[in-house]
ZADRENFI-970196 format. One record per residue: residue in three letters; y, x, z of N, C-alpha, C in turn. Coordinates in steps of 0.2 Angstrom, whole numbers, plus 5000, padded with zeros to 4 digits. Layout:
<rs>
ALAYXZYXZYXZ ...
</rs>
This chain:
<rs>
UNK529449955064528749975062528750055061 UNK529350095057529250175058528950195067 UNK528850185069528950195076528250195077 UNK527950185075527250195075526850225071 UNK527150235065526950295057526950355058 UNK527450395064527650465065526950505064 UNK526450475068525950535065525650555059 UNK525650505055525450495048526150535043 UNK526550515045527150565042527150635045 UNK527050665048526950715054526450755050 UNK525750725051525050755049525150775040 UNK524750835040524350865033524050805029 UNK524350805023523650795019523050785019 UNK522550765018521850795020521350795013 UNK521250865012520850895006520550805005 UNK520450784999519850725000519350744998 UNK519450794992518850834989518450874994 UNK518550905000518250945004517750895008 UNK518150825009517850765014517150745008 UNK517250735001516550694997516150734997 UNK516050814998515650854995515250865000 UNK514750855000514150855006513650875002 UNK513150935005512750975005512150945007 UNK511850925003510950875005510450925005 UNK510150955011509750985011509050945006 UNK508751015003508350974998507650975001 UNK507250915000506750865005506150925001 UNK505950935005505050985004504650955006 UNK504250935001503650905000503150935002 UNK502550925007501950955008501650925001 UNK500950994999500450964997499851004998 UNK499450934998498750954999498151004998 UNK498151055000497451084998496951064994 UNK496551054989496051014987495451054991 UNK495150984992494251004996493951024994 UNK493551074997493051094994492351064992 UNK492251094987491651064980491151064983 UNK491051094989490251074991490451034998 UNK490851014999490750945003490250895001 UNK489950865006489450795004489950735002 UNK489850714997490050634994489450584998 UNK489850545004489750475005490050415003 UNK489650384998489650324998489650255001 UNK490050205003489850155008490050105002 UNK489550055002489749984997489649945002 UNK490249885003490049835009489849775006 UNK489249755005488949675001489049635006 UNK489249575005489549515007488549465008 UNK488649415010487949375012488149335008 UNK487549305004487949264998488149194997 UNK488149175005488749125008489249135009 UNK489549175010490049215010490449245001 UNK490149234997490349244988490549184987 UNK490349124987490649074986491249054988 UNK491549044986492348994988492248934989 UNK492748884995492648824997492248774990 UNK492748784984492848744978492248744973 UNK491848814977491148794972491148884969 UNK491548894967491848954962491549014968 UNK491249074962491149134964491549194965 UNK491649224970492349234973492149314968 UNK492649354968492449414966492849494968 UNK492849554968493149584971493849594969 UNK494149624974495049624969495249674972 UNK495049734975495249804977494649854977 UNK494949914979494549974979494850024983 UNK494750044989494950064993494350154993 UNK494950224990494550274992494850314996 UNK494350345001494850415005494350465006 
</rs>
C-alpha cells in the first residue's frame, strides 16, 4: 500500500487556515427613491356581484387580503 501514498508523503502541508477564509463580497442593496407628492392617487376597489358574496354553505364570504402598488 506505501506504493501509492508517495505523493502525499512527497507534498506540502496545506495552510488550512488560508483554504477556510473566504472573502464574501458584501451584497448592496438598491433603494427606492420616494415618489413624488404630487403624483395623482388612484384608487381601484373591485366589488363582487352579490351572488358572488355568498359561499356554497349559505355564509357571507368576506375579504382576506389587501394588495397596494
Amino acid at each position: 500500500m506505501a506504493l501509492f501514498n508517495e505523493a502525499e508523503s512527497v507534498a506540502e502541508p496545506a495552510n488550512e487556515a488560508a483554504e477556510e477564509e473566504t472573502i464574501v463580497p458584501a451584497r448592496r442593496r438598491g433603494k427606492r427613491k420616494p415618489l413624488p407628492v404630487d403624483l395623482p392617487w388612484i384608487e381601484v376597489i373591485h366589488e363582487l356581484p352579490e351572488h358572488e358574496l355568498t359561499c356554497t354553505c349559505g355564509c357571507r364570504e368576506h375579504p382576506i387580503g389587501e394588495e397596494v402598488s
